[in-house]
KOLVO-663153 format. One line per field, with one value per residue (C-alpha): x negated, y negated, z negated. Coordinates in steps of 0.02 Angstrom, whole numbers, always signed. Layout:
u = [X/...]
v = [Y/...]
w = [Z/...]
! end
This chain:
u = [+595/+570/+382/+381/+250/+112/+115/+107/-78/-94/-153/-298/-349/-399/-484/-572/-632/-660/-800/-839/-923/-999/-1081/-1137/-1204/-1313/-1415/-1391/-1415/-1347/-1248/-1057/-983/-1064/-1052/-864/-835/-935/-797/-642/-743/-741/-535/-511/-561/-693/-888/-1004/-1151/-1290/-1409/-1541/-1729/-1783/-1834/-1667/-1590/-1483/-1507/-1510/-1314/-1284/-1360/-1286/-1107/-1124/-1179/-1057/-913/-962/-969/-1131/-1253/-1354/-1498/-1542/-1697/-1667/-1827/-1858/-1881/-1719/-1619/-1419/-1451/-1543/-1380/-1237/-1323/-1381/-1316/-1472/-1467/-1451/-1538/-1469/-1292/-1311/-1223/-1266/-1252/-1236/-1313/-1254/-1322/-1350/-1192/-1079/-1110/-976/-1114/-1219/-1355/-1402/-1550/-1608/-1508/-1558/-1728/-1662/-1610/-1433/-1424/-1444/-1330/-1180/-1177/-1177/-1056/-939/-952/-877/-743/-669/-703/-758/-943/-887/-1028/-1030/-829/-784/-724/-782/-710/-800/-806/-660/-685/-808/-917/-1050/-1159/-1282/-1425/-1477/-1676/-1637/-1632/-1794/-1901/-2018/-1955/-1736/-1601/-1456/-1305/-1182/-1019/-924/-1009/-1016/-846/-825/-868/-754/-857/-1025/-1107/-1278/-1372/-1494/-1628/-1580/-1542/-1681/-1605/-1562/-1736/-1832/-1708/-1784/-1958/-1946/-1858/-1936/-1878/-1687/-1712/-1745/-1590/-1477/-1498/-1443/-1277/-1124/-991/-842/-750/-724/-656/-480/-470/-546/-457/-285/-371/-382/-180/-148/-249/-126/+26/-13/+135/+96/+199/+273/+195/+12/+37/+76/-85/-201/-113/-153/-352/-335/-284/-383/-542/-478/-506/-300/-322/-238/-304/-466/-523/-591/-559/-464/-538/-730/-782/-743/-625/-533/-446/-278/-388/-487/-300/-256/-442/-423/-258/-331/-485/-360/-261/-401/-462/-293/-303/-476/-396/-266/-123/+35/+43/-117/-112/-229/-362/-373/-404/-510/-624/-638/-613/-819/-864/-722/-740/-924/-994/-863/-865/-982/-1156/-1184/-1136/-1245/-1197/-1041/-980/-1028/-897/-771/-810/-772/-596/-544/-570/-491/-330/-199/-103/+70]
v = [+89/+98/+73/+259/+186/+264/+360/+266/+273/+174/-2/+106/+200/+35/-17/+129/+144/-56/+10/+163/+13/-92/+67/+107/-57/-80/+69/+9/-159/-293/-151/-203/-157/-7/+43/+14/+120/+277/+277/+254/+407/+528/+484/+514/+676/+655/+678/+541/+493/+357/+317/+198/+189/+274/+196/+91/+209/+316/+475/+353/+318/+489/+541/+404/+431/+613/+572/+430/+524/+688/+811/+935/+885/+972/+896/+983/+931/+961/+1003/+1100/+1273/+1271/+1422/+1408/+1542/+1424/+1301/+1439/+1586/+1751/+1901/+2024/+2224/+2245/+2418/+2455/+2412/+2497/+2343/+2182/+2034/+1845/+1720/+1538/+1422/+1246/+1210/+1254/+1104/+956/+819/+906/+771/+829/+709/+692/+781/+789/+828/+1032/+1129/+1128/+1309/+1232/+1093/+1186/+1295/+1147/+1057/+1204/+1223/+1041/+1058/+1231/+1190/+1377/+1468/+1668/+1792/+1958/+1980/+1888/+1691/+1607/+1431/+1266/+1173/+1040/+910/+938/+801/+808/+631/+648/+554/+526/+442/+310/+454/+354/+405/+581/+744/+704/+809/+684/+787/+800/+699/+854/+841/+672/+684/+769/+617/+526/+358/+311/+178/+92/+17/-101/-209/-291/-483/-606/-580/-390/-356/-498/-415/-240/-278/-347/-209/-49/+107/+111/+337/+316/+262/+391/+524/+400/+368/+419/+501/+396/+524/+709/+833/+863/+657/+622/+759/+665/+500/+601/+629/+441/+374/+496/+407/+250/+203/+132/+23/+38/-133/-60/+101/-17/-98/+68/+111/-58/-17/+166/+80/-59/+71/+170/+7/+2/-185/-300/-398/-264/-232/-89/+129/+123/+288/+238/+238/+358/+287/+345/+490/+540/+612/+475/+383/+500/+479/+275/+298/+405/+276/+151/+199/+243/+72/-3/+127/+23/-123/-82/-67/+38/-21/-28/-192/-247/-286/-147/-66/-196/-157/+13/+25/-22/+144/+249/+202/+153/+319/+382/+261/+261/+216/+292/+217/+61/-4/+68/-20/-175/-135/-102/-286/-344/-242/-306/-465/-437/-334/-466/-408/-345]
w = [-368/-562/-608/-726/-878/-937/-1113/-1269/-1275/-1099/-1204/-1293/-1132/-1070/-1245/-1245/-1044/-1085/-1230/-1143/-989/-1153/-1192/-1019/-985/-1135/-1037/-863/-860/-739/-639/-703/-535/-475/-651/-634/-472/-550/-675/-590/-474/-604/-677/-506/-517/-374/-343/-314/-189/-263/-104/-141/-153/-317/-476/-489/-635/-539/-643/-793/-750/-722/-903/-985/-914/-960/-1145/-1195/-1117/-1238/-1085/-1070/-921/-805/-680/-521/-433/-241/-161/+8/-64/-165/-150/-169/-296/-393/-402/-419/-537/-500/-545/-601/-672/-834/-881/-1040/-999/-818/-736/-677/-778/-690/-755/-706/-628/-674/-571/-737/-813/-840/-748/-626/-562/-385/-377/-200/-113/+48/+27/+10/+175/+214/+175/-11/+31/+80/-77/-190/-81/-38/-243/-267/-155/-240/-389/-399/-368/-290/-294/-285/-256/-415/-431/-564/-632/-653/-793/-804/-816/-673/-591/-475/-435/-279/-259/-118/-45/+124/+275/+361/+214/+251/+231/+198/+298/+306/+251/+402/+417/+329/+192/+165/+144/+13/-82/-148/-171/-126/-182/-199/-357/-279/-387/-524/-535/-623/-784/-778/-724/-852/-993/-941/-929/-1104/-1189/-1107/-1020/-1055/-1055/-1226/-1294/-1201/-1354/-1492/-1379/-1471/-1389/-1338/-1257/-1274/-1129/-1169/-1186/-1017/-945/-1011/-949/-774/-783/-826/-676/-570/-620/-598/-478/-302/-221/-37/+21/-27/+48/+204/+141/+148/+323/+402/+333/+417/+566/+579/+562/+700/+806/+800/+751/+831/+991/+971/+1145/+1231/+1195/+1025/+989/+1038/+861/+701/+588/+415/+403/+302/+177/+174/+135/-4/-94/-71/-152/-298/-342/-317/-453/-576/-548/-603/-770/-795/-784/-920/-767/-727/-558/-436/-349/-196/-295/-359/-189/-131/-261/-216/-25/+43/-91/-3/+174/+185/+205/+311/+453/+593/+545/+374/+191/+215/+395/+368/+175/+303/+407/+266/+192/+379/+364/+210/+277/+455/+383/+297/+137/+202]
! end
């Protein structure tokens, strides 16, 4: 099969996602990875889940992807008396036009930060996640459009801490990648200490990006070709998480594994990790540097047992 290449502008895509991760890192520091996966989540055209402990700059990335990639940004602090009016809009009356008149919600915003997450009732949850999923907030028997580009990024506090709901399996799917920040190393953390809170340099930021370029970045990552021998690849994984794996003992269907949709969103983060990467093709690393953020939170366990038991599969399932 003939590779089909990428436009003309494929070497300066990678250049500029290459500066676009200079830029990024200068404000979260000692995150190169993580910071890497949030990207190739969003030219993947999918939402993404932060859990970790707060105070390790997860609305910092979200802020700082929004400003250096020029698209307008919206926080939402999840508490338990949040309404799902008080993500989507409202519509109220207007008395001098004799109608009502909707005003929108935070949710029509290119970066919506959902910080904390599951400290609001599900009620709450469900309207923000339903919104994410159709791309589309209807109220009052009209459908309105989201922003596009449109990206959502979840925090989300460990579920032992006081007063969480963890978001059902359902819902957790409908992130594409989730991911964790941790503490920084030594250096990260000395070079931070030294220098101050890194909030203060998100409003001198220039823009990098604008929407009609990220949404063209968006249609790259979706042609990056993918070869027959990784799609064998991704269905070994699928497999192998199913407890398919060879010489595995015991009910193959005892514990939860990937899904086919889980298979189509590797495949999409795959590729947007090869655009990173400056790469028509997506090889295996390319997957393999994706797959714990795509599987983690979908296997049995939760995202942090569960990105364990991705590492194991990558390990246990041998290139085809």
């Amino acid at each position: 099969m003939t590779v089909r290449p990428l436009s003309q502008s494929s070497v300066p895509v990678a250049e500029r996602l290459g500066a676009v991760l200079q830029q990024l890192s200068r404000v979260v520091v000692g995150k190169t990875d993580p910071l890497r996966v949030a990207l190739a989540c969003l030219l993947a055209r999918g939402h993404l889940l932060i859990e970790d402990i707060p105070g390790v700059g997860k609305s910092t990335l979200a802020q700082a992807l929004a400003t250096t990639l020029g698209l307008n940004y919206a926080r939402i602090q999840f508490t338990s008396d949040l309404l799902p009016a008080d993500v989507l809009g409202v519509s109220i009356y207007d008395e001098n036009a004799q109608a009502f008149r909707f005003l929108p919600g935070p949710i029509f915003h290119s970066v919506v930060l959902a910080d904390e997450i599951n400290r609001a009732p599900p009620k709450t949850q469900s309207a923000l996640l339903e919104a994410m999923e159709e791309r589309q907030v209807s109220m009052d028997g009209q459908t309105r459009k989201l922003p596009d580009p449109f990206f959502v990024i979840a925090t989300q506090n460990p579920v032992e801490q006081i007063g969480t709901y963890p978001l059902p399996e359902s819902q957790l799917d409908r992130f594409l990648l989730a991911i964790e920040l941790g503490y920084p190393d030594a250096d990260a953390e000395r070079e931070l200490l030294m220098s101050g809170d890194r909030r203060a340099q998100l409003s001198e930021l220039p823009a990098l990006c604008d929407p009609p370029t990220l949404a063209q970045w968006q249609r790259d990552a979706a042609q990056i070709h993918v070869a027959p021998a990784l799609l064998d690849y991704v269905q070994a994984l699928l497999a192998a998480s199913r407890g398919h794996l060879a010489g595995a003992k015991g009910d193959p269907g005892a514990r939860r594994g990937l899904s086919p949709r889980a298979g189509l969103m590797l495949i999409a983060a795959t590729r947007a990790m090869a655009l990173i990467h400056g790469r028509s093709m997506a090889l295996p690393e390319d997957l393999q540097a994706v797959f714990a953020a795509v599987a983690g939170h979908r296997l049995a366990g939760g995202a942090r047992s569960g990105a364990v038991e991705a590492n194991a599969l990558i390990r246990a399932v041998a290139l085809p």
